[in-house]
N, C-alpha and C positions, 0 to 999 in steps of 0.2 A: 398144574392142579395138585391138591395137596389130597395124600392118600389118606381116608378116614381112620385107616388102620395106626396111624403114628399120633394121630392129635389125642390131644388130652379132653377137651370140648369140641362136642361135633351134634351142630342143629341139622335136621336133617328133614326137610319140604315142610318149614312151618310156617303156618296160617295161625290168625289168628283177629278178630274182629271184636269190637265195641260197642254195646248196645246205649244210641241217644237217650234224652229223658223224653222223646216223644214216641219211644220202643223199637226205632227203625235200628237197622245193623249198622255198624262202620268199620268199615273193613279197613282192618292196622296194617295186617301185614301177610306177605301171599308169596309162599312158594320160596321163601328163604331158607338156604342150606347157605353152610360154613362151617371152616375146621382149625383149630388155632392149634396148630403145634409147642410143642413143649418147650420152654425157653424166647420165645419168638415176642415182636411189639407189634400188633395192628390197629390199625385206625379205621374208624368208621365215620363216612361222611356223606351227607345229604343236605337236602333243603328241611325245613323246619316244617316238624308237625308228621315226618316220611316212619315213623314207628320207631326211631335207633335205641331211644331211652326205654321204650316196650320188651323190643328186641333183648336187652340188656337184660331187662326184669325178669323175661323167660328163662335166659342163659344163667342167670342165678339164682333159678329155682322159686321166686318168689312170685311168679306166676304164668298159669296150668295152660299153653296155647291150646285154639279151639281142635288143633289138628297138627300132627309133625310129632318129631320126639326130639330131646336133647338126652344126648349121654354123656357123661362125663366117667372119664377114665374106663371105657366099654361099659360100663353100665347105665341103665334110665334114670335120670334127673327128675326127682319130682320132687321134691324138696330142699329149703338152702342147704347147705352142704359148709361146714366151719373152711374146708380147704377152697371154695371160691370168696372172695371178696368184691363187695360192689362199694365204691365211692362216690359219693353224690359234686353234683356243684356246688349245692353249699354247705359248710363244713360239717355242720349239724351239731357241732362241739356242745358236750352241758356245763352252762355260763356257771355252775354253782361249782367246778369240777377244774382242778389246777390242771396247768400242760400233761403232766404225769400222769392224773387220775381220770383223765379221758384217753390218753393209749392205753392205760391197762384195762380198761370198763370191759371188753370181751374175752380177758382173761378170768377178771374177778367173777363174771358170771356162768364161767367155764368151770370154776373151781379150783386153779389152778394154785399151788403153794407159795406164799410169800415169796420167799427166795429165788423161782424159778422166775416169779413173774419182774419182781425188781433188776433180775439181768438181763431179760428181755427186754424190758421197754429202754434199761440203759443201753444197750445194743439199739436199739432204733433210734432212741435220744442224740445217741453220735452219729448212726448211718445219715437220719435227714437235718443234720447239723442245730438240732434243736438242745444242747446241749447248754448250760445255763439259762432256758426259759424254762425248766420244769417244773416250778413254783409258779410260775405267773398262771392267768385266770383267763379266759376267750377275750374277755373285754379288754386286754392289755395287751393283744398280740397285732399285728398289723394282716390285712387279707393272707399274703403269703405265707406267714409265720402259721396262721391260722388253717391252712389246707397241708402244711407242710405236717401238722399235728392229726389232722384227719387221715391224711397218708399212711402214716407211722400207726394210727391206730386198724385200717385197712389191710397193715402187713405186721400187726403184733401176733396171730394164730398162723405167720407166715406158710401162707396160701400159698396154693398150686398156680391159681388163676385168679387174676385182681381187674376187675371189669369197672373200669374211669366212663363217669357219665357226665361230661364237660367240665372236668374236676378247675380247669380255669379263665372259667367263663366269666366268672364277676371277678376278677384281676382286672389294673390295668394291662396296656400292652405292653409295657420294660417289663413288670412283675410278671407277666404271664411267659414273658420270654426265658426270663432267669427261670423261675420255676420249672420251663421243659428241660432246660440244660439240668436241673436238679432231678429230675424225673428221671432220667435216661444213667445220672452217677446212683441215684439209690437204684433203679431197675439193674444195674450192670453188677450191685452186690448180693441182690438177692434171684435173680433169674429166675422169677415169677413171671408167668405166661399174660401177657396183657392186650387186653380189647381196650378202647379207649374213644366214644364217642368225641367227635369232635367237629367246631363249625368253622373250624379256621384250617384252609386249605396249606398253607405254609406249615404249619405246627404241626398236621398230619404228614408230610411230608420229610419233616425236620426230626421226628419223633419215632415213626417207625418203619419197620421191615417191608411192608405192602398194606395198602392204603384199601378198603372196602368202599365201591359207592353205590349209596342207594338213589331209588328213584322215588319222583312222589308217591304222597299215598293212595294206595294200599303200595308198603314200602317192599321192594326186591330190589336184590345186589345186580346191576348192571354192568359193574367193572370192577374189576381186579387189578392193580397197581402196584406191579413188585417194585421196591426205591433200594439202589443198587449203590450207595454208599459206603462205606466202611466206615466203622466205630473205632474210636469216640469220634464223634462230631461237633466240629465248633462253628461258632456264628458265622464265619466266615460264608458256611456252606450257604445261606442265605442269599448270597450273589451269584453263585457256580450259577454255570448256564446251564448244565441238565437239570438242577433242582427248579430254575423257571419253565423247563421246559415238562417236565413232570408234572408241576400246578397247574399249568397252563392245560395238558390234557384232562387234571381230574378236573378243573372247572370248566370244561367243555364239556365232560361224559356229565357234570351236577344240569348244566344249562341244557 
């Protein structure tokens, strides 16, 4: 169990419910607590519709659960905070806005000077290998190329905490694969603390440190999943027999 005293993000018995358009309640989420240590990669995995992408919303301040608290860094969370980052599934990139000019968009509205901000996103430009597409336009880039720039722009105010809500969910399955391997070289140069919803039981597993599972909704964490690997990790790990045998449990605690 991890001590609330060390993490960085710590929800603590949050609830949290939906009003239908016929006024009745819908209870999202009940009775979740969790603590993401500093440095560390977790996954979060359930059945579809179980609250994780709510849950997410809370932990980034961008909305008030009916009951619980989140603190970040020992204090209450009640609003977004520049040091956590949430990345969506889809890239959200502005089509009118080159590679360049959508990593820096929460600098320039930060205020941030010329100069600081052109070595930063060159510094990201190289970290997510996006390095000669910084002229090009969303419509020019391929899926990956495209999340690879959403990334970069999620770790230009290089955050504390970077909270992934199925950032590659609309990838094929090679693209989605490359990109985790890409995930795990840019996470290992910035040691940004990361939540990372996910619907693919392998990629949670291949991805991070201990695996969260919820249960349907109203969504609570049922299982805990520490994945006992060492880093770096290559494809290979995909056939290890503990890493089948890992999936295997968290798709029994999902079922």
């Amino acid at each position: 169990m991890i001590h609330t005293q060390t993490a960085i993000l710590h929800a603590d018995h949050i609830h949290h419910t939906f009003t239908a358009a016929n006024g009745q309640p819908i209870p999202a989420l009940e009775d979740v607590s969790l603590a993401l240590v500093p440095g560390t990669f977790t996954a979060l995995i359930g059945p579809s519709g179980c609250g994780k992408s709510t849950l997410l919303r809370i932990l980034a301040g961008l909305v008030k659960p009916i009951s619980g608290q989140v603190q970040f860094g020992g204090l209450a969370l009640d609003r977004p905070q520049r040091q956590i980052s949430l990345i969506f599934q889809k890239d959200n990139l502005m089509p009118w806005r080159t590679v360049f000019e959508n990593i820096e968009l929460p600098l320039q509205l930060a205020g941030v000077a010329k100069t600081e901000k052109e070595q930063r996103v060159a510094h990201l430009l190289y970290v997510t290998g996006l390095l000669g597409f910084e002229n090009q336009y969303p419509a020019e880039l391929s899926g990956g190329m495209a999340q690879r720039v959403a990334i970069a722009r999620g770790l230009i105010n290089e955050p504390d905490v970077l909270l992934m809500d199925e950032p590659f969910g609309a990838l094929d399955a090679l693209t989605r694969e490359q990109m985790g391997q890409e995930l795990l070289r840019i996470w290992a140069t910035t040691q940004a603390t990361v939540l990372m919803v996910t619907h693919s039981i392998s990629e949670a597993v291949f991805l991070a440190d201990r695996v969260l599972v919820m249960s349907p909704r109203p969504g609570h964490i049922i299982r805990e999943v520490h994945i006992p690997f060492a880093r770096p990790r290559g494809i290979e790990l995909l056939t290890d027999t503990t890493f089948t045998q890992l999936a295997a449990q968290i798709r029994a605690a999902i079922h």
